[in-house]
C-alpha positions as CSV (number, residue, x, y, z in Angstrom):
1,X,25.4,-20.5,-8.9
2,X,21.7,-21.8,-7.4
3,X,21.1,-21.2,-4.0
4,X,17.5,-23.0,-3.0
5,X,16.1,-22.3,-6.2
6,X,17.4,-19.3,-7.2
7,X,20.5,-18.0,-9.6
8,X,23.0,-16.0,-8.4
9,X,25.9,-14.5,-10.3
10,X,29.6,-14.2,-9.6
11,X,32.2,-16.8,-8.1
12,X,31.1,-18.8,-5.2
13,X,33.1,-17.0,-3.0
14,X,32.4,-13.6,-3.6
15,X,30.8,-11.8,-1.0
16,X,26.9,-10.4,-2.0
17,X,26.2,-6.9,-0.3
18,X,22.8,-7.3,1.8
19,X,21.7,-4.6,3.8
20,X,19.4,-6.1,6.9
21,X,16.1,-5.1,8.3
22,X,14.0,-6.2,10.8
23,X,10.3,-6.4,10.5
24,X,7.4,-8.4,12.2
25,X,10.0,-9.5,14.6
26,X,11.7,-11.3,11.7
27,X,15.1,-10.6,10.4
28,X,15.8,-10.0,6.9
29,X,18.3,-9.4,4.4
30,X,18.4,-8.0,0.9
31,X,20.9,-6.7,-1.8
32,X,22.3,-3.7,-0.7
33,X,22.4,-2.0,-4.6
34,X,18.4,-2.1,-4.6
35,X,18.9,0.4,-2.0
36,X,18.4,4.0,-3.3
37,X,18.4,6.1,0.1
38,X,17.5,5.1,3.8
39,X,15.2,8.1,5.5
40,X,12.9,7.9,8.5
41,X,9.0,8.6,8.1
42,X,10.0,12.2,9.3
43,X,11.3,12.9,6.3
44,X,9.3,12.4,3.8
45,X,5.7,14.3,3.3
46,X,2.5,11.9,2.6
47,X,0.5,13.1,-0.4
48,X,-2.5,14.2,0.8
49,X,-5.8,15.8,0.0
50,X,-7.6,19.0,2.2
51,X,-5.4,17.4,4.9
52,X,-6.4,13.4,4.6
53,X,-3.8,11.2,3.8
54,X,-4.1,9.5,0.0
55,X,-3.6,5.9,1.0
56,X,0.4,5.1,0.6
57,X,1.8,7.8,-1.5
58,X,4.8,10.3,-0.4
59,X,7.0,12.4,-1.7
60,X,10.2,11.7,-2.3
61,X,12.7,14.7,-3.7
62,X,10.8,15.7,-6.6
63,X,8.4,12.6,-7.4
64,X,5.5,10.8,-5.6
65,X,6.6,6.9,-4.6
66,X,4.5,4.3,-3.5
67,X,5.4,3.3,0.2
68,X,4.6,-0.5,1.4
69,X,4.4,-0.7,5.2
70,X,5.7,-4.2,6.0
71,X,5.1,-4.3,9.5
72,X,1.3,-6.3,9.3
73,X,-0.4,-5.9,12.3
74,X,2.3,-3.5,13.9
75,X,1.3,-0.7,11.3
76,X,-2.5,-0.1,13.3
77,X,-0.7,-0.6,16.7
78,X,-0.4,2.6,18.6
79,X,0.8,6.2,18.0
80,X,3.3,6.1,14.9
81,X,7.0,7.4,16.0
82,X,9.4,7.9,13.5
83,X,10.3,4.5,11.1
84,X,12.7,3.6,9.0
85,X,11.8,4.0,5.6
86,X,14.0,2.9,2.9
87,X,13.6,3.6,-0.9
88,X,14.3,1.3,-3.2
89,X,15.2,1.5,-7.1
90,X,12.9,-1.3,-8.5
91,X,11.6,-2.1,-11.8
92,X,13.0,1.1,-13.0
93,X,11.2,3.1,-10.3
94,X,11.2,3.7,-6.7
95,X,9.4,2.6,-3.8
96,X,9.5,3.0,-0.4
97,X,8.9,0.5,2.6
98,X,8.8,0.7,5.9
99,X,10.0,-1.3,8.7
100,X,10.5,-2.1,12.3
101,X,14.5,-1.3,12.0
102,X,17.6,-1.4,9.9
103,X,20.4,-2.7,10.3
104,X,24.1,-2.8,8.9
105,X,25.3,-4.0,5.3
106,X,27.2,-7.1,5.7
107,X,29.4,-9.2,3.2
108,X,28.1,-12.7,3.1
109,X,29.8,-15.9,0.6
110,X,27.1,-16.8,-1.4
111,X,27.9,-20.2,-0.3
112,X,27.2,-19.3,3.7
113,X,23.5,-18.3,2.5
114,X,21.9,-22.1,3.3
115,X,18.9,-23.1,0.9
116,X,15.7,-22.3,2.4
117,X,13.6,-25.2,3.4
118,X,9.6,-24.7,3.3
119,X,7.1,-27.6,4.2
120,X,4.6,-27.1,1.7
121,X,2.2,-25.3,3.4
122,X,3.8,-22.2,2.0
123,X,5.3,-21.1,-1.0
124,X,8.0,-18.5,-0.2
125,X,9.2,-17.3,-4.1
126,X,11.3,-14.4,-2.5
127,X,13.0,-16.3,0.2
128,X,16.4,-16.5,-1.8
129,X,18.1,-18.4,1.5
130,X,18.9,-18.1,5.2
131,X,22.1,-16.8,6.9
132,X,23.0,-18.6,10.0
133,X,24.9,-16.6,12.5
134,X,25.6,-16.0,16.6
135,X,22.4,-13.9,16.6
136,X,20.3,-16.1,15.0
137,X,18.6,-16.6,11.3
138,X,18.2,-13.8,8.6
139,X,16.0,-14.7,6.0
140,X,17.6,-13.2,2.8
141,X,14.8,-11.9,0.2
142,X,14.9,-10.6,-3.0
143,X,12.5,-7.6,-2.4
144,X,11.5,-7.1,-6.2
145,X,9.9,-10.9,-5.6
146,X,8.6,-10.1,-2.1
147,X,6.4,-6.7,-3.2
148,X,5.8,-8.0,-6.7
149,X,4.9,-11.7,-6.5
150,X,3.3,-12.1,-9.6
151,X,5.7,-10.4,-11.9
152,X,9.3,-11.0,-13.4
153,X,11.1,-8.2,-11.8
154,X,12.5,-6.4,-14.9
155,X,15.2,-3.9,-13.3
């Protein structure tokens, strides 16, 4: 099936699995099995050097992840509290992100995810469609897309 411009697979009305997060004031949604483990920035320990932070590193059990903050401007704003950081199994490794806040897993027909519309002025590769619902629009991502734009996510 094609949503927008993308392929999905399975029967039209089988339900996709999309965990949502909120980030930049923006509600998202993405497929829940991309999801390795949801933590808070509490729990993991940056990697650092004679106490300086090395750039976006952490550890994560026994291995060092990259972390993406996706919060823009919000990241420099203020003291940091504890985040939401979720670790994602990508490419055939994992990554973390963090975001404003995360939300529940819902169970959405592929046919209630609308086509997203862009005006030109953008070109939004990772915007697999919108869900329309009483609180308002989730834009549903594929994340592999959104942190690596310029490659074919191959995992």
């Amino acid at each position: 099936m094609t949503i927008g411009t993308h392929t999905t697979i399975g029967p039209l009305m089988q339900p996709m699995s999309l965990l949502r997060f909120r980030t930049q004031d923006v509600d998202f949604a993405m497929d829940v099995r991309r999801v390795e483990h949801i933590l808070d920035t509490r729990q993991v320990r940056r990697v650092d050097a004679e106490g300086v932070a090395i750039g976006n590193l952490a550890f994560y059990r026994d291995a060092v992840i990259p972390v993406v903050d996706l919060r823009g401007e919000a990241a420099s704003a203020g003291p940091e509290s504890p985040l939401p950081l979720i670790v994602l199994s990508l490419r055939q490794q994992l990554v973390g992100i963090i975001v404003q806040q995360v939300g529940d897993v819902i169970d959405v027909p592929a046919l209630d995810i609308e086509p997203a519309q862009f005006d030109g002025s953008c070109s939004a590769e990772y915007v697999d469609g919108i869900i329309s619902n009483d609180d308002g629009k989730t834009l549903v991502v594929d994340i592999g897309k959104l942190l690596y734009p310029s490659e074919q996510e191959r995992g």
